[in-house]
C-alpha positions as CSV (number, residue, x, y, z in Angstrom):
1,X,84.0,65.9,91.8
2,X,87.7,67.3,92.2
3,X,86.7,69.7,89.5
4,X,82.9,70.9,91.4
5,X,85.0,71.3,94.3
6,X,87.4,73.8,92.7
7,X,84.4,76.3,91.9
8,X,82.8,74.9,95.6
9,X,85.4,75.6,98.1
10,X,82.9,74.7,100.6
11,X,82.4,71.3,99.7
12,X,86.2,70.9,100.5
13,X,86.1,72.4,104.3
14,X,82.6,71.9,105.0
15,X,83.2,67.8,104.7
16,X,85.8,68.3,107.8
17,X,83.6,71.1,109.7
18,X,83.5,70.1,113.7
19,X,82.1,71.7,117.1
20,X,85.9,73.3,117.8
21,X,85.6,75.2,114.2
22,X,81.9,76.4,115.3
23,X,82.7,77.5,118.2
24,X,85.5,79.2,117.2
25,X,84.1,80.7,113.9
26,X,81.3,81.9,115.9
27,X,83.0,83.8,118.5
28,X,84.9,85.7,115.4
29,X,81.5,86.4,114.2
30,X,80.0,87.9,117.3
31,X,83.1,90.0,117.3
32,X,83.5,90.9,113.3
33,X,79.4,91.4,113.7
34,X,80.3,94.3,116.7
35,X,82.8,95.9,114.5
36,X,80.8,96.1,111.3
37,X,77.6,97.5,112.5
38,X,79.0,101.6,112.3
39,X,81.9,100.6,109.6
40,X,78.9,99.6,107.8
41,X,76.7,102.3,108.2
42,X,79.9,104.8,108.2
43,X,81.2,103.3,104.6
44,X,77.6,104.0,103.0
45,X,78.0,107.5,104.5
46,X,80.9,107.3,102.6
47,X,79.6,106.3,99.4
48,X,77.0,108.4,99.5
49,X,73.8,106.1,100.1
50,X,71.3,105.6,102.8
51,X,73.5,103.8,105.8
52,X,71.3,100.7,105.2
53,X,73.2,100.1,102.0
54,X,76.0,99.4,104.2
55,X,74.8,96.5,106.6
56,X,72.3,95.1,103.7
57,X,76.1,94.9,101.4
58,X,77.5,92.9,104.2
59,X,75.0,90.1,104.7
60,X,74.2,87.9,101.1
61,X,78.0,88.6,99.6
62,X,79.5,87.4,102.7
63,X,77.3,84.2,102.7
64,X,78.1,84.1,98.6
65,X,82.2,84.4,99.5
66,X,81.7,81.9,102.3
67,X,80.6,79.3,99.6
68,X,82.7,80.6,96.6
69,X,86.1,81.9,98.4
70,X,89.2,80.0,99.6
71,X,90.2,82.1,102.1
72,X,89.5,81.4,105.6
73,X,89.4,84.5,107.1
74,X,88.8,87.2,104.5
75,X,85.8,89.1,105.5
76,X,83.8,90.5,102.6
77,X,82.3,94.0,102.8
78,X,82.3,97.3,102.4
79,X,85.4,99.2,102.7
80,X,87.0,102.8,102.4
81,X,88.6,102.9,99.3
82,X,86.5,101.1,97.3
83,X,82.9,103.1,99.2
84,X,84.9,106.4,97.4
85,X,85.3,105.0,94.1
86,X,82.0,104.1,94.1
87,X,80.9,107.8,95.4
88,X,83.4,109.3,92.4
89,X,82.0,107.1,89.7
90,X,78.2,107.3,90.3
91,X,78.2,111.4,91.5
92,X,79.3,112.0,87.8
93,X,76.3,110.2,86.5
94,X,73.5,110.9,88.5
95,X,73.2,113.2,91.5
96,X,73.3,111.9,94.9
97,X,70.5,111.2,96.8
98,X,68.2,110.2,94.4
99,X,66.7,107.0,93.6
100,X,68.9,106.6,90.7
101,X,71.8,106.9,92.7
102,X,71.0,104.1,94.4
103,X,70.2,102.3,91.5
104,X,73.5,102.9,89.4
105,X,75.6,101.5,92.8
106,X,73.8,98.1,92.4
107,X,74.9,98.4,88.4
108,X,77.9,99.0,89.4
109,X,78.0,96.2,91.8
110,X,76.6,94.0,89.2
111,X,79.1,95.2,86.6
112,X,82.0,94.9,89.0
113,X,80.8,91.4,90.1
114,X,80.0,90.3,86.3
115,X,84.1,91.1,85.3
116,X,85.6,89.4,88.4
117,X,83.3,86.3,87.5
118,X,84.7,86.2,83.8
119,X,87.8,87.1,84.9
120,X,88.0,84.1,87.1
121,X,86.4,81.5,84.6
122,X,88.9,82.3,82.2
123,X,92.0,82.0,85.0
124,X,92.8,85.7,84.0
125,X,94.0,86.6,88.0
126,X,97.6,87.2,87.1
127,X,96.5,90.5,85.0
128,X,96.3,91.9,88.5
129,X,100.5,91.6,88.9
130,X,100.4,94.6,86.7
131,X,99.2,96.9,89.0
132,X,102.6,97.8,90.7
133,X,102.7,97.8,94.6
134,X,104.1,100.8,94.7
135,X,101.7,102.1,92.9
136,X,98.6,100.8,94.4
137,X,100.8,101.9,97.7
138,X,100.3,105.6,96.6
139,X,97.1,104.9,95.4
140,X,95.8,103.8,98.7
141,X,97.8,106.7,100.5
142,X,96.1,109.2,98.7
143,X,92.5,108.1,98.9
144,X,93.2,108.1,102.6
145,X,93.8,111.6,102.4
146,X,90.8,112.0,100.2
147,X,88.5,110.2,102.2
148,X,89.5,112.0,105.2
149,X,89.2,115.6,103.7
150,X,85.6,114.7,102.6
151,X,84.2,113.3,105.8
152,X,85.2,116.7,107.5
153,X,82.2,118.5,106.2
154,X,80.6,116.1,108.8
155,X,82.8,116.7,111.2
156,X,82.5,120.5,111.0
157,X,78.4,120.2,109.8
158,X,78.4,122.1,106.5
159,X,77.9,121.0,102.9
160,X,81.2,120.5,101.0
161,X,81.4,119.2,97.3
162,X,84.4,118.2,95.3
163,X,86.1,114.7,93.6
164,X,89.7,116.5,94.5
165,X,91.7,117.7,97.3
166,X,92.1,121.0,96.2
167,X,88.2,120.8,95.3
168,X,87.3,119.9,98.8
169,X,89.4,121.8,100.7
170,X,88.1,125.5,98.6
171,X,84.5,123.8,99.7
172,X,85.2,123.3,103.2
173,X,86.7,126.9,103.5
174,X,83.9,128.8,101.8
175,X,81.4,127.2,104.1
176,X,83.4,127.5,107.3
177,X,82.0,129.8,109.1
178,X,78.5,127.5,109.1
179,X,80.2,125.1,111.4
180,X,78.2,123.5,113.8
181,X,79.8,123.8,117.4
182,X,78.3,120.7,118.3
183,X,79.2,118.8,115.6
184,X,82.5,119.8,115.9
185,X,82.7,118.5,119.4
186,X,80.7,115.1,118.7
187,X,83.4,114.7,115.8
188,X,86.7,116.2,117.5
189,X,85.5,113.3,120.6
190,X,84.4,111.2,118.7
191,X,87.9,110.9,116.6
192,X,89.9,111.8,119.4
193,X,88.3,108.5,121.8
194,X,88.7,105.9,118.6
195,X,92.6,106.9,118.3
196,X,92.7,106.6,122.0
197,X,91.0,103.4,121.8
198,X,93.0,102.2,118.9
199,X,96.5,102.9,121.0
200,X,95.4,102.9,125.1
201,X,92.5,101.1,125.3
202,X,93.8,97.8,125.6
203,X,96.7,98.3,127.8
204,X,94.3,100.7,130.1
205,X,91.9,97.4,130.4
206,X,94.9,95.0,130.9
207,X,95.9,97.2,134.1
208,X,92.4,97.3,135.6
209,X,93.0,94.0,135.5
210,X,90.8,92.2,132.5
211,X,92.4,89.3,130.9
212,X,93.9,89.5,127.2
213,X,91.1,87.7,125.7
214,X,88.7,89.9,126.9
215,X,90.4,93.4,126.6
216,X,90.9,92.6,123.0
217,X,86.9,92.1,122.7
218,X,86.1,95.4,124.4
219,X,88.8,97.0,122.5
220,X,87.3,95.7,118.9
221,X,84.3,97.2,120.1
222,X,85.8,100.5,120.3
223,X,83.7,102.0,117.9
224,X,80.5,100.6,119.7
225,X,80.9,102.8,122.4
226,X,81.6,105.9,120.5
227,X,78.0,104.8,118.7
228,X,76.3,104.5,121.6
229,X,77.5,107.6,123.9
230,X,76.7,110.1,121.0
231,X,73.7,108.0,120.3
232,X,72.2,108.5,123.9
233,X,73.8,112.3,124.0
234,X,71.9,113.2,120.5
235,X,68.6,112.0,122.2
236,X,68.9,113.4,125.6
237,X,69.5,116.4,124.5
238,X,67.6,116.8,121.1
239,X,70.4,117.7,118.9
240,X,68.2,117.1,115.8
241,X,66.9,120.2,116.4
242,X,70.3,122.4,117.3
243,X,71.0,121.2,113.6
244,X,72.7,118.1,114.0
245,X,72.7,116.1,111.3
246,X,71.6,113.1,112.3
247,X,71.0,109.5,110.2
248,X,67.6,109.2,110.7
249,X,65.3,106.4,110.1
250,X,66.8,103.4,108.7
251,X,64.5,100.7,107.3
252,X,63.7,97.6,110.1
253,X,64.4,94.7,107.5
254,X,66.0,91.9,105.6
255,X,68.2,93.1,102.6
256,X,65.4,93.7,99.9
257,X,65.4,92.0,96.5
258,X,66.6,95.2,94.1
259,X,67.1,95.2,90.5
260,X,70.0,97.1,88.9
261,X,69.9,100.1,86.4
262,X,69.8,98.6,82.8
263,X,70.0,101.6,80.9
264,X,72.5,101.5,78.1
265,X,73.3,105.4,79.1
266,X,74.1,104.1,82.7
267,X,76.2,100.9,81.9
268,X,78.1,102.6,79.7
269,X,79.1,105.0,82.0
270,X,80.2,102.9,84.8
271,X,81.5,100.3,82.9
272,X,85.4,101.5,82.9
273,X,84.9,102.5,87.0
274,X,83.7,99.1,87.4
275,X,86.9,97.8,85.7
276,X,89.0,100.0,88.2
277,X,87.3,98.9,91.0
278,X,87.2,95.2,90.5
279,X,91.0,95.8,89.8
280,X,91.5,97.8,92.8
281,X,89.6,95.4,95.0
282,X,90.7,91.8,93.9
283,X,94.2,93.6,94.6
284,X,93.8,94.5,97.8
285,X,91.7,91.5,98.9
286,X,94.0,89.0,97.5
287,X,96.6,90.7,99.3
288,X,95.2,90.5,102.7
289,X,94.4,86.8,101.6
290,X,97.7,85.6,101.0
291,X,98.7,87.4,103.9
292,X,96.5,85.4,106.4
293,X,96.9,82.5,104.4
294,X,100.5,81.6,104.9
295,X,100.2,82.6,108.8
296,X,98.3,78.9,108.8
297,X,100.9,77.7,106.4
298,X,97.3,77.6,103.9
299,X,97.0,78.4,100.3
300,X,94.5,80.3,98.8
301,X,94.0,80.1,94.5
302,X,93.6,83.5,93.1
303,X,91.4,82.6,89.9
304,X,88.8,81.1,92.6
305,X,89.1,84.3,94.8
306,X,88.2,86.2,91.8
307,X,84.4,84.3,91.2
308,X,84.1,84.6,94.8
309,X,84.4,88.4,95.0
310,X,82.8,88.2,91.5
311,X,79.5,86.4,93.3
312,X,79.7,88.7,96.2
313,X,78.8,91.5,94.1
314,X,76.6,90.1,92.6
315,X,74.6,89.1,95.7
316,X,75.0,93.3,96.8
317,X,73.6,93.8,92.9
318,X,70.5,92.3,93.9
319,X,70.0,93.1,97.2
320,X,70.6,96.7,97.9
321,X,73.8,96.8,98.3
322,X,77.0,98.6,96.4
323,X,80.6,97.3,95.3
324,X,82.8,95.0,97.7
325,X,85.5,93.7,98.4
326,X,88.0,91.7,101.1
327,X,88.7,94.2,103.4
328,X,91.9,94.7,105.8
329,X,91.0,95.4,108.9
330,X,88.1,93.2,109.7
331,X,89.7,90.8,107.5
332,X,93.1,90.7,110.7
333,X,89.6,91.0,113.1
334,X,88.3,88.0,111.9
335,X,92.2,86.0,111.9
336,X,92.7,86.9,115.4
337,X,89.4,86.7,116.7
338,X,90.3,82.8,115.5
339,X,87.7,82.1,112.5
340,X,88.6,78.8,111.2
341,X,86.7,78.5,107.4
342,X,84.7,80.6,105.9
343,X,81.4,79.8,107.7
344,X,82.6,82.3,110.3
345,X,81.8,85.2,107.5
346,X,78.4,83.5,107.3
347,X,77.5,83.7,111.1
348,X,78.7,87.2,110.4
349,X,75.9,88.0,107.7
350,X,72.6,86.5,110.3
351,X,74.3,88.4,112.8
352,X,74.1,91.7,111.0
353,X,70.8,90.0,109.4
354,X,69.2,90.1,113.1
355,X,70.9,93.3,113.4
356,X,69.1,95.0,110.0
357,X,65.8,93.8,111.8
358,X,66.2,94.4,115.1
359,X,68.3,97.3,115.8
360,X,68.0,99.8,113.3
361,X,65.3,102.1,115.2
362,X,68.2,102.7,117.4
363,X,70.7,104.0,115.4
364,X,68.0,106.8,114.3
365,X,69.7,109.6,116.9
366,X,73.4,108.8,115.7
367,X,75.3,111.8,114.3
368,X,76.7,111.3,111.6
369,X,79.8,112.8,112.8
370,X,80.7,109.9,114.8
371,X,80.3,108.0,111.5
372,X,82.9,110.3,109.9
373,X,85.3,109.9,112.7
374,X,84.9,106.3,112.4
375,X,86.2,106.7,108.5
376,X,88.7,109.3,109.3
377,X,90.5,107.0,112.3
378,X,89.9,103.7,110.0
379,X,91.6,105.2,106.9
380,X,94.3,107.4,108.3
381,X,95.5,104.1,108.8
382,X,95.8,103.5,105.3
383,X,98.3,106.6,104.8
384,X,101.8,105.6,104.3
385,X,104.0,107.9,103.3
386,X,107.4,105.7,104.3
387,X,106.5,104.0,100.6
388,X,108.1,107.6,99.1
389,X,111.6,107.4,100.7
390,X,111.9,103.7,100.2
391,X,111.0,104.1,96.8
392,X,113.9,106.8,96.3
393,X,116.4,104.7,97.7
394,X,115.7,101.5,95.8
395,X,114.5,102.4,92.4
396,X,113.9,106.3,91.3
397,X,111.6,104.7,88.3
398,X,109.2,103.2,90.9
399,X,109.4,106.5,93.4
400,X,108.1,108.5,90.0
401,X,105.1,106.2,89.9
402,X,104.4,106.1,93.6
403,X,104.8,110.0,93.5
404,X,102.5,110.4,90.3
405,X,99.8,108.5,91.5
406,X,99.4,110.5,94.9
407,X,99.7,113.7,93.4
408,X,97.1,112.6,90.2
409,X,95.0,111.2,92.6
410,X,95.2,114.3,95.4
411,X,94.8,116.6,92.7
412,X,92.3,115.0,90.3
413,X,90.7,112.6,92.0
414,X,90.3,108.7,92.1
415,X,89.5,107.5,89.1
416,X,92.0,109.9,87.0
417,X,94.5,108.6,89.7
418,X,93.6,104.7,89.7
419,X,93.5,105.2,85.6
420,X,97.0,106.4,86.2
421,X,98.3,103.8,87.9
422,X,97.6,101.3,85.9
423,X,99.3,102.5,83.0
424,X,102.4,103.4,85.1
425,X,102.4,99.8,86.3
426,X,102.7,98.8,82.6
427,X,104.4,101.6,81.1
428,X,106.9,100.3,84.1
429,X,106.7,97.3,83.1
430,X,107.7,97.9,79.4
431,X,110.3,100.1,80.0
432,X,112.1,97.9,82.3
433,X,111.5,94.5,79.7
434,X,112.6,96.9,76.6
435,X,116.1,97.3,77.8
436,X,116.6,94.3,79.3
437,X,120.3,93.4,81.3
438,X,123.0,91.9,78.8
439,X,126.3,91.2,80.6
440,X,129.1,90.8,78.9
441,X,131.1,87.8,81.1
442,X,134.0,85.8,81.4
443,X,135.2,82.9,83.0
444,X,136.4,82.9,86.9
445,X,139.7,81.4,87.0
446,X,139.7,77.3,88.4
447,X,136.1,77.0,87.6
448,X,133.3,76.6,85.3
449,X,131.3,79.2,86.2
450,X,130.8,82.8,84.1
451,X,130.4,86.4,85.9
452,X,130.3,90.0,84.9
453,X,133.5,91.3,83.6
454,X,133.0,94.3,85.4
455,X,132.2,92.8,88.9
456,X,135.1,90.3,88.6
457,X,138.2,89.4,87.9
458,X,137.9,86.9,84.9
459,X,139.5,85.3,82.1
460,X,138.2,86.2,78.6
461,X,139.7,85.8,75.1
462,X,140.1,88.8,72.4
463,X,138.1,87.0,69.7
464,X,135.8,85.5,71.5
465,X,132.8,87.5,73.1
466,X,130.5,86.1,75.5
467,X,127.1,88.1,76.5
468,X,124.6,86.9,78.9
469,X,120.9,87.7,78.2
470,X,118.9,88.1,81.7
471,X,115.7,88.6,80.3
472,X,113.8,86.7,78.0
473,X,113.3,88.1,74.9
474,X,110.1,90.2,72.6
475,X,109.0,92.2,70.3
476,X,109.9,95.1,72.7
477,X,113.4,94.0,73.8
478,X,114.5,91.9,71.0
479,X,116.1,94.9,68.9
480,X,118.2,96.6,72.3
481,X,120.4,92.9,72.1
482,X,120.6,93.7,68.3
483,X,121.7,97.0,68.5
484,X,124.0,96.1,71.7
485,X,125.5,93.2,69.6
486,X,126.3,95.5,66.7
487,X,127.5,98.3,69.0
488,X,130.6,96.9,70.3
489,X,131.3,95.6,67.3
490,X,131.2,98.5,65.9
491,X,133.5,99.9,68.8
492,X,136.3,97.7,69.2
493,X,135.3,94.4,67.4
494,X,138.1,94.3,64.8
495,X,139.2,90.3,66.4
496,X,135.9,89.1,67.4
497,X,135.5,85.7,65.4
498,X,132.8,84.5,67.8
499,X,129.7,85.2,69.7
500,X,128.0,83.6,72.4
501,X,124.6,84.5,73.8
502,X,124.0,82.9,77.1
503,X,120.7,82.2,77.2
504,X,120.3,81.0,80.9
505,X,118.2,83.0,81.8
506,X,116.1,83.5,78.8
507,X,112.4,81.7,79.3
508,X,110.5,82.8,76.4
509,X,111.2,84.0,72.9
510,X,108.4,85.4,70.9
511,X,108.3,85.1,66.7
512,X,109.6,89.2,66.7
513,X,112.8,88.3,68.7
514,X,112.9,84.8,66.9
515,X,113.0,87.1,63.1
516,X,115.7,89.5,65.0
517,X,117.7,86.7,65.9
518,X,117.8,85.5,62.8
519,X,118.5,89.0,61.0
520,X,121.7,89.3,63.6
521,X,123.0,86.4,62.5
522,X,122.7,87.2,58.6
523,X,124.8,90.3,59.3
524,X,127.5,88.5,62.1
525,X,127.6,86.5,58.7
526,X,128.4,89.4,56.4
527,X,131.0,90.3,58.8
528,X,132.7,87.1,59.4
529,X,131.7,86.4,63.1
530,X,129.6,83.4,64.0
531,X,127.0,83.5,66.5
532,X,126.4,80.4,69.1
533,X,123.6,80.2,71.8
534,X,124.6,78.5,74.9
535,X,122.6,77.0,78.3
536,X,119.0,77.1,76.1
537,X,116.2,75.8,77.7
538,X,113.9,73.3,76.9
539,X,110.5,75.2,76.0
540,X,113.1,77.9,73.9
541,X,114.4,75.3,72.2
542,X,111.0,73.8,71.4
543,X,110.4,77.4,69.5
544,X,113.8,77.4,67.3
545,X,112.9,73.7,66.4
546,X,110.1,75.1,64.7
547,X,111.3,77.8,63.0
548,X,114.3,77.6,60.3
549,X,117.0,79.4,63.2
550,X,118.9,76.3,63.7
551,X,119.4,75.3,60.2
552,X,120.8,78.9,59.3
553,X,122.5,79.2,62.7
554,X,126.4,79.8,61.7
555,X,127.4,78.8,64.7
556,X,126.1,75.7,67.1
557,X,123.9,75.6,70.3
558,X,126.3,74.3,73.1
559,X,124.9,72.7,76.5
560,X,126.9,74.7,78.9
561,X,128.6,78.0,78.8
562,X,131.7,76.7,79.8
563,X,131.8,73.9,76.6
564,X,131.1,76.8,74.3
565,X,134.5,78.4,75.7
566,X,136.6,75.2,76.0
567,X,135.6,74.3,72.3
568,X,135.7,77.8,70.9
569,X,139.1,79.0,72.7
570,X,140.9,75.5,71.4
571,X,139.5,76.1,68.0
572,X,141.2,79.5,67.7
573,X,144.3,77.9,69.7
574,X,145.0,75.8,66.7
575,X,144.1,78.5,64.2
């Protein structure tokens, strides 16, 4: 049962679900619900389908996450980043606005859902430390920028093409002077109200006297009342025909049952974007996860979160929907609304159910400017560019990949700067492993205790040398201690007798730094030094055991540092 329960969060918090959770996971809902009706609609813009893709991708993969996730507030959806990959990957397959496109955004969705299912099965949720923060920082950054630039031609009412900045912005210039003057105003309002309602609205509520509870309600619900005004304007005064572009009708029903692309053709060209964006997604949601998670001192188990998501997309896969993920900002809606379990996500999904039924005919008049300032407020948010100068002060290696990424990305688009950042992360990764710290210390006078002989004053004996290893040793590092070893022998070793490799801080030792270990020691031989290991732990041990290492060690394994220098220095005392 404990094991069911692992794979069925549900069956955990559902067995302790009471009336002061529903009531509280339902007034979430009726909030999240308000807020996701135009992000919805505004994120399919984004990703290039019909805006019903985006409220028929937020009702069966939120009920899916609600019985496979283990967060509690996560709120599983559409969101900006991933509605652009989505855009990049399937507009260089098939062209947009077809009935293939929308088919190749449910493979993609199955795909994506398919890899975070196996990834979770097999417990493979720590591949995702290799993506860098920084780098997903600058990822994120840029794709802010990039989803801004393209939801201007909205804005500004002209057709725009490109995957890149510099793309875009040659588009939007050569068909400037098409703008539509009323566009431009119902966008230029429309963004200029939701900043306004992001910042003032609140505290302009709060002095005409509305409690907290409520402002914050009214103030979620920002958006809303963009939708509506522009709504009623675009009717009232027959913008559709002053050339407004306009969303049009929008199917009155349930998510349908849809069936993904299976052409080979197709699969094999989205496989590798679904791979990025299953990457790019599980890290961001697991992020905001965590996040919430330890504000209710709650844990959340990343392997699990990866089948959920993997099931959420799924569920879009097969019922017209596109790629999801956890996203941020509903996802901090949904916390401080005060959702309790998961079940709050599901009174999200009827809601927007009832919604896709009910209220669709009235979204027909909206401009589709004012779901372009929607993206452009909601992702400006996303644009950090703090992440550069705090990169440069702490750690120039990680301000190149931060820096790379943004410009790659800015300059040739998502998936070449996602691709990217990944291999930074792990080019990172290697470089920093392959030359790993090896201080050369020396015991602090009255104690037991070792330190760098360059950070303090210390005691230390002229044939005795003592190097700690702060890394644990591979096949990539394994030959810089070697060579390090050999080095300042080489330099001034002439009355070394002894060497001791503190190995404190050594964890793992693979069969390449096992051989290299070995091979040192057969040359400290030749030269008449002897080389001891101090302060090995028990799982490194395990490894010499079962190699030959210890029997042609020609020194000894001591317990402590400071018994390898008491016994060592009396040794050479009497010599």
């Amino acid at each position: 049962m404990d094991r069911f329960k692992q794979y069925f969060p549900i069956l955990s918090w559902g067995r302790a679900y009471n009336r002061t959770a529903l009531s509280n996971d339902l007034i979430a809902a009726v909030i999240v619900t308000i807020m996701l009706i135009p992000q919805s609609l505004a994120y399919a813009l984004l990703a290039g389908l019909p805006p019903e893709a985006g409220i028929y991708a937020s009702i069966v993969p939120i009920m899916l996450y609600a019985v496979f996730g283990t967060s509690r507030a996560l709120a599983v959806g559409p969101v900006a980043v991933v509605s652009l990959l989505t855009a990049s990957a399937i507009g260089q397959v098939v062209e947009q606005g077809t009935a293939g496109y929308a088919a190749a955004a449910l493979t993609l969705a199955f795909l994506s859902g398919a890899f975070l299912v196996l990834m979770g099965l097999f417990r493979l949720g720590f591949l995702a430390n290799f993506l860098s923060h920084p780098v997903i920082s600058g990822f994120i950054t840029a794709s802010g920028i990039l989803i801004a630039a393209s939801q201007l031609k909205h804005v500004l009412g002209v057709s725009a093409e490109g995957h890149s900045l510099v793309e875009l912005g040659a588009s939007l210039i050569s068909h400037l002077q098409e703008t539509n003057l009323i566009t431009l105003a119902i966008g230029v309002f429309g963004i200029a109200f939701l900043f306004w309602v992001r910042k003032g609205m609140k505290p302009a509520l709060r002095a005409l006297g509305l409690n907290a509870r409520l402002s914050d309600i009214l103030t979620k619900a920002g958006p809303v009342f963009a939708v509506a005004a522009t709504t009623g304007l675009a009717w009232g005064l027959n913008f559709e025909d002053r050339g407004v572009d306009l969303v049009g009708a929008v199917p009155q029903a349930l998510p349908p049952l849809t069936m993904p692309d299976w052409s080979p053709e197709i699969i094999r060209a989205l496989f590798i974007p679904a791979v990025l964006i299953s990457i790019i997604g599980f890290v961001e949601s697991v992020s905001v996860a965590k996040t919430l998670a330890a504000k209710k001192r709650q844990r959340i188990d990343p392997d699990q979160e990866l089948i959920g998501l993997g099931a959420a997309n799924l569920g879009a896969a097969f019922t017209g929907g596109y790629p999801v993920t956890g996203g941020f900002a509903r996802s901090v809606v949904n916390f401080d609304a005060g959702a309790e379990t998961p079940a709050a996500g599901a009174f999200t999904a009827i809601g927007l159910a009832i919604a896709a039924v009910s209220l669709t005919p009235l979204v027909y008049f909206l401009p589709k400017a004012t779901l372009a300032a929607t993206i452009i407020v909601a992702v400006l948010s996303l644009v950090d560019f703090s992440i550069l100068k705090s990169t440069w002060r702490y750690s120039k290696s990680d301000f190149l990949a931060v820096a790379v990424t943004i410009i790659l990305t800015l300059g040739l688009g998502v998936e070449v700067g996602v691709a990217s950042g990944v291999i930074l992360s792990l080019l990172l990764h290697i470089t920093k492993t392959s030359k790993p710290h090896i201080a050369e210390v020396g015991l602090v006078p009255g104690t037991h205790h070792f330190r760098n002989i360059l950070r303090h004053e210390v005691e230390t004996s002229p044939s005795l040398l003592t190097l700690r290893v702060d890394e644990s040793l591979y096949f990539a590092n394994a030959n810089f201690l070697e060579s390090l070893v050999l080095d300042r022998l080489a330099r001034d070793g002439d009355d070394i007798r002894d060497i001791v490799l503190m190995f404190s801080a050594v964890n793992d030792l693979d069969y390449s730094a096992m051989e290299t270990l070995e091979a040192l020691d057969e040359r400290l031989k030749d030269m008449g030094v002897r080389l001891h290991l101090s302060e090995v732990k028990g799982p490194v041990m395990d490894k010499m055991r079962s190699s030959h290492f210890l029997e042609a060690l020609s020194g000894k394994i001591y317990l402590s540092q400071f018994d390898a220098w008491d016994a060592l220095t009396r040794a050479q005392a009497v010599d």
